[in-house]
C-alpha positions as CSV (number, residue, x, y, z in Angstrom):
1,X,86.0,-23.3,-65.1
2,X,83.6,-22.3,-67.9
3,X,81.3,-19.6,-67.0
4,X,77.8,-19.8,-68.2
5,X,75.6,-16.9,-69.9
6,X,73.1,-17.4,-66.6
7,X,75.8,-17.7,-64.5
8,X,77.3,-13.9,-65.8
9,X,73.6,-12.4,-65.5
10,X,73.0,-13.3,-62.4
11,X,76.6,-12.1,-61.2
12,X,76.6,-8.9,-63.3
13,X,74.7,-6.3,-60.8
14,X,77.0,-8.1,-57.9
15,X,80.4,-7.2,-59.6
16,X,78.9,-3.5,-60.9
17,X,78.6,-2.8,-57.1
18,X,81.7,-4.5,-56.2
19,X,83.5,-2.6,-58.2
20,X,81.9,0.6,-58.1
21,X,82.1,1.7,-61.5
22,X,80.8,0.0,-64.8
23,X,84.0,-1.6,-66.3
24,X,84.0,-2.7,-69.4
25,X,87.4,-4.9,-69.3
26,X,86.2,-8.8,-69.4
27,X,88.8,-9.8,-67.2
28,X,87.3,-8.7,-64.5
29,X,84.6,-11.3,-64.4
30,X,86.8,-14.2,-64.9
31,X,89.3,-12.3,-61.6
32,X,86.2,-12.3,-60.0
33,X,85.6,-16.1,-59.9
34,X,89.3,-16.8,-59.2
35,X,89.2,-14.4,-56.1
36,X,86.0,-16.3,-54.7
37,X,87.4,-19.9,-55.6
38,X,91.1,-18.7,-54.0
39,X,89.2,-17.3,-51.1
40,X,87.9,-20.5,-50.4
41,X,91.5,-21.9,-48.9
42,X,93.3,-18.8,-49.1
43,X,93.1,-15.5,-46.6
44,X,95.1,-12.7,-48.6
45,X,96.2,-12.6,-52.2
46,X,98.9,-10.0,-53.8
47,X,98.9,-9.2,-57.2
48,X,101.4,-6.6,-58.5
């Protein structure tokens, strides 16, 4: 999955307030797309 400049925009406030805190690690917008693709056939995820 190749995320697009429009697609990050338009996702950026949404993660800020998902994750309560400005973050400046880029992996947490590509974990964000995983979780809402993995949510779509999966109910709890563990990471560790």
């Amino acid at each position: 999955y190749i995320i697009t400049p429009r697609e990050f925009l338009k996702l950026l406030p949404k993660l800020v307030w998902y994750l309560d805190e400005p973050v400046a690690d880029p992996a947490a917008i590509s974990l964000y797309f995983a979780a809402r693709m993995a949510s779509e056939k999966i109910t709890v995820v563990l990471s560790g």
